[in-house]
C-alpha positions in Angstrom: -2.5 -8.6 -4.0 -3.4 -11.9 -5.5 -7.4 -12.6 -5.9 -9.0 -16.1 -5.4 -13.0 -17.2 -6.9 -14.5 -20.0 -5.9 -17.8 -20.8 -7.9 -17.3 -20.3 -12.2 -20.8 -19.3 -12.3 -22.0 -16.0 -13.7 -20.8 -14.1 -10.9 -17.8 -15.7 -10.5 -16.7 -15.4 -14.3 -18.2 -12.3 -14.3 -15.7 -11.3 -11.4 -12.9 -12.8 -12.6 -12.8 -11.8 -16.4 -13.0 -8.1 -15.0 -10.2 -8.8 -12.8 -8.1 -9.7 -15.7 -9.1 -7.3 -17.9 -8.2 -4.1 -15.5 -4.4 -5.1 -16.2 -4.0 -5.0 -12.6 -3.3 -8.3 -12.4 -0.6 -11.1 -13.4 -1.9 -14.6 -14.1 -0.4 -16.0 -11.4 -1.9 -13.7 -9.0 -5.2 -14.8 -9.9 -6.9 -17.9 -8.6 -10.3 -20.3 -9.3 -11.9 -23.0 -8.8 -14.8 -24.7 -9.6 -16.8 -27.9 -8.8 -17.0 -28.9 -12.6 -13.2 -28.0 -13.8 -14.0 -28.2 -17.6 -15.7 -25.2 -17.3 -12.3 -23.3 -16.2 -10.4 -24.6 -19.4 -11.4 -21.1 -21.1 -9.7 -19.3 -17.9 -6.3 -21.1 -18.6 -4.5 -18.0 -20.0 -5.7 -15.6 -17.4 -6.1 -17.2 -14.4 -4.4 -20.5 -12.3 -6.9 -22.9 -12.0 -6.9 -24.8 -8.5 -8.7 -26.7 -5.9 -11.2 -24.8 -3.2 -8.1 -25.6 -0.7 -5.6 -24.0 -3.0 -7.6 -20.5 -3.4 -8.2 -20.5 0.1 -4.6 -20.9 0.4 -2.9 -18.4 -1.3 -5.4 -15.5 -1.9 -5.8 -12.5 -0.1 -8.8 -11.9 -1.3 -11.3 -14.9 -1.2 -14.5 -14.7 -3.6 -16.7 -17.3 -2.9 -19.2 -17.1 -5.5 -21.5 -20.5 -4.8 -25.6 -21.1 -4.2 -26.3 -20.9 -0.6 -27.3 -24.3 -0.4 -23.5 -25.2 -1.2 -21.9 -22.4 1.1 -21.9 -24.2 4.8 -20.2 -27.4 3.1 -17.4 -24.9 0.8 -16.6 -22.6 4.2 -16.3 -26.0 6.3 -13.5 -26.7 3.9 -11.3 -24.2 3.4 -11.7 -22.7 7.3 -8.5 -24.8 8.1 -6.4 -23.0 5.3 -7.9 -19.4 5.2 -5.3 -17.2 6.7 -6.1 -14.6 9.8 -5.1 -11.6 7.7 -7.6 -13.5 4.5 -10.6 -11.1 3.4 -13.4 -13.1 2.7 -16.3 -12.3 0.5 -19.7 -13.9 0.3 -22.0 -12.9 -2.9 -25.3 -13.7 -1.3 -27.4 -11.2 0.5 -29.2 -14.4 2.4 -26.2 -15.5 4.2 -25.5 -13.7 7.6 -22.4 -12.2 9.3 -23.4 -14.6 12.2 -24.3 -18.2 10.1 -20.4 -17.3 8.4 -18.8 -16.8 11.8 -19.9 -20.0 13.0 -17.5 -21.8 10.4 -14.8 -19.1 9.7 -14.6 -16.1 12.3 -12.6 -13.9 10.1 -12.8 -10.3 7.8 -15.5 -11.0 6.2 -17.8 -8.8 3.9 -20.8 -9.6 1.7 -21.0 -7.9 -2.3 -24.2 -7.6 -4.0 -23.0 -7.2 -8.0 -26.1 -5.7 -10.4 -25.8 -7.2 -13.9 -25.2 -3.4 -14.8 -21.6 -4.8 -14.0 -21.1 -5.9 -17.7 -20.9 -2.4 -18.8 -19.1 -1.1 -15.8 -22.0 0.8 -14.3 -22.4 -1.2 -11.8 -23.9 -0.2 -7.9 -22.6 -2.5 -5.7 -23.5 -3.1 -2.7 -21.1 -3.7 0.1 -21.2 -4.6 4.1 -18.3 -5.7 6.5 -18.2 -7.8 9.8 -16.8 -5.8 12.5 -13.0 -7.6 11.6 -12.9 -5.8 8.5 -9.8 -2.8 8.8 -10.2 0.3 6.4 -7.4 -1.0 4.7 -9.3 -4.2 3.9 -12.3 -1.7 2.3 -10.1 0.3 0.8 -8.8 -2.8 -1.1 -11.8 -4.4 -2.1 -13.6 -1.1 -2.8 -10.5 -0.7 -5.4 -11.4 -3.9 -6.9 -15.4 -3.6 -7.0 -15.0 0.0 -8.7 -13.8 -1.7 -11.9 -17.1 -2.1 -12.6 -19.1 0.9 -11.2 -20.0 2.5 -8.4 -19.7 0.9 -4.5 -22.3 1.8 -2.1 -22.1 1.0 1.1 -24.8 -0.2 3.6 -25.2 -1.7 6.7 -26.1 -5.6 7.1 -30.0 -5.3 7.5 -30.0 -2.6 4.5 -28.7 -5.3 2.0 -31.9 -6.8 1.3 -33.8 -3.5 0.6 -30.2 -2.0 -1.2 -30.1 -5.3 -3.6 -33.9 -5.1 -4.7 -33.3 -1.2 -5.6 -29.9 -2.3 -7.6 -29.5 -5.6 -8.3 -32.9 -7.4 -8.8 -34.1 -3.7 -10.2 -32.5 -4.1 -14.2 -35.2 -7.1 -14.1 -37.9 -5.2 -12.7 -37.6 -2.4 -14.7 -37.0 -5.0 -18.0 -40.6 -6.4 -17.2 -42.4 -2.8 -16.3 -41.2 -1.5 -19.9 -41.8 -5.0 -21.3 -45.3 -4.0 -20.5 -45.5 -0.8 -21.4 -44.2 -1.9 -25.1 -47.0 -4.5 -25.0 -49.5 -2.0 -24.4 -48.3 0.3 -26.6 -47.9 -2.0 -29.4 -51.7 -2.4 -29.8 -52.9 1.0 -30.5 -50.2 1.6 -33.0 -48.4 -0.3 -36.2 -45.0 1.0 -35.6 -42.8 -2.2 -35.6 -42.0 -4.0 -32.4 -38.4 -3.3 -32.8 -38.8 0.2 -33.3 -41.2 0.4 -30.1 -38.7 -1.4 -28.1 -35.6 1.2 -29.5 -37.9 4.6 -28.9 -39.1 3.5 -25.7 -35.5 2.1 -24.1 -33.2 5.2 -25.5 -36.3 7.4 -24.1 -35.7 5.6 -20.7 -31.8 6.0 -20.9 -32.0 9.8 -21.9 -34.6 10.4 -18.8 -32.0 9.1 -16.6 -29.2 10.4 -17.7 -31.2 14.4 -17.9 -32.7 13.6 -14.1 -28.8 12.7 -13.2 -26.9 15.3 -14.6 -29.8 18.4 -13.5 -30.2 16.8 -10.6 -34.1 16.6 -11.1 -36.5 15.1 -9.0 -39.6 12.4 -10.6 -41.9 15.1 -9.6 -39.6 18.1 -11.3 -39.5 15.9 -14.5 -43.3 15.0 -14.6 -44.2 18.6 -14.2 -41.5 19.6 -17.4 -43.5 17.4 -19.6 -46.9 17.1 -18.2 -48.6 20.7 -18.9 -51.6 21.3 -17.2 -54.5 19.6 -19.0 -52.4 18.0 -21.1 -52.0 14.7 -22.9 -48.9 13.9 -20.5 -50.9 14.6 -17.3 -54.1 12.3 -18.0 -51.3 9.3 -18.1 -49.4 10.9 -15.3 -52.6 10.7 -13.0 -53.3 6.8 -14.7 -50.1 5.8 -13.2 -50.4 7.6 -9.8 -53.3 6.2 -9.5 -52.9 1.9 -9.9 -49.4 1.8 -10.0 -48.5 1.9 -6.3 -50.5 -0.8 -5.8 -48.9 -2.4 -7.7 -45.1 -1.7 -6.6 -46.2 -2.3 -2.9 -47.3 -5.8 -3.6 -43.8 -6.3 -5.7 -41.6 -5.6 -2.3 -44.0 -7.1 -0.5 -43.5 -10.7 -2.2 -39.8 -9.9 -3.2 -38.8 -8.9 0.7 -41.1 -12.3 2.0 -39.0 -14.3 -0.6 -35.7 -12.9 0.6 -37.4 -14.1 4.4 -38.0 -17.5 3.5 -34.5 -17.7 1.6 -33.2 -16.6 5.0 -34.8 -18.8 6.8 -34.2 -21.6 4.3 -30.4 -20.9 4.4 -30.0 -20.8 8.5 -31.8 -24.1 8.5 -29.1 -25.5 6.2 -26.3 -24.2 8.4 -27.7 -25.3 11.5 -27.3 -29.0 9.9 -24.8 -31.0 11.2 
């Protein structure tokens, strides 16, 4: 199976450096290219670095890995070159099955990497066109579980499925980011140490709720006693914070919208 990227941005060299790194694959079955080729010069021993044509070419696998803006003019390229049996994969949730299959009509699936990815815990999100075989998913699923887990969803799900994994390591950054804040000024414990108690806190809650298999409202009941110090926050946060998260996929799902609309705009360009 040899692998082609197109875009040597942080998904791209993300993708590509844990290609290499499974031991799966030779250098020559490895391709990429990118619009600025000194950026590829540190990919020299692990990958063959080639034109958008080339990748498109030879790969069986085709990662295209650019900003929407740039995906309509990179597809109108290599659509002559692409191969029938050619898997492509989009990493944009904005970019439709339809807007693709107006340029290339081919196996086509979309891949919604988390930045979790870096440690190989990774949920990735995946949806196929109707062209895609099993043996297509079983390849690609074999590829995107080098880095965690693959979750599967259909089309209109992506949206909602990459807010929950892959935008969520930034939400949750900010929510504790906050909560350090806050905590930080009724106390003189060092920032540092805040940050440290309050993130392997976070970690160990997840991992206890995971392996138990507990619910939120089974672990808020373990450590909020009745009439306890535990409970008066609980009942803080039940109380403002949905407001809160409402209004956050409210504005996040509107953006994805407008990004949407944004993007069909751009393909319906001549």
């Amino acid at each position: 199976m040899k692998v082609g990227i197109i875009g040597y941005g942080s998904m791209g060299k993300m993708l590509l450096w844990k290609f290499s790194e499974s031991g799966m694959f030779e250098r020559e079955d490895l391709y990429v290219a990118n619009r600025t080729s000194e950026k590829l010069v540190e990919t020299k021993d692990i990958a063959c670095s080639v034109s958008n044509l080339e990748v498109a070419k030879n790969a069986d696998i085709v990662f295209v890995c650019v900003r929407p803006a740039d995906m309509k003019e990179v597809l109108s390229e290599i659509e002559t070159v692409l191969n029938r049996d050619t898997l492509l994969v989009t990493l944009n949730g904005s970019i439709t099955f339809e807007m693709i299959k107006r340029i290339v009509d081919l196996k086509t699936a979309k891949v919604i990497p988390s930045l979790t990815a870096e440690i190989n815990q990774s949920q990735t999100i995946v949806c196929y066109n109707e062209k895609v075989t099993n043996e297509d998913k079983e390849k690609l699923v074999s590829l995107l579980a080098l880095f965690g887990e693959v979750i599967e969803l259909p089309e209109k799900e992506v949206g909602m499925g990459s807010e929950l994994v892959s935008c969520m390591p930034g939400f949750i950054a900010a929510i504790f980011d906050v909560i350090c804040s806050s905590a930080e000024k009724h106390t003189d414990i060092p920032h540092g140490q805040v940050i440290n108690m309050v993130l392997k806190t976070m970690c160990a809650t997840g991992e206890l709720m995971l392996a138990r298999d507990m619910s939120f409202d089974e672990t808020v009941a373990r450590v909020a006693t009745k009439g306890g110090i535990t409970e008066e926050g609980t009942k803080i946060i039940y109380k403002h914070f949905p407001e809160c998260m409402d209004e956050l996929f409210y504005k996040t799902l509107d953006k994805r919208k407008v990004t949407a609309l944004k993007t069909e705009e751009s393909f319906e360009k001549e």
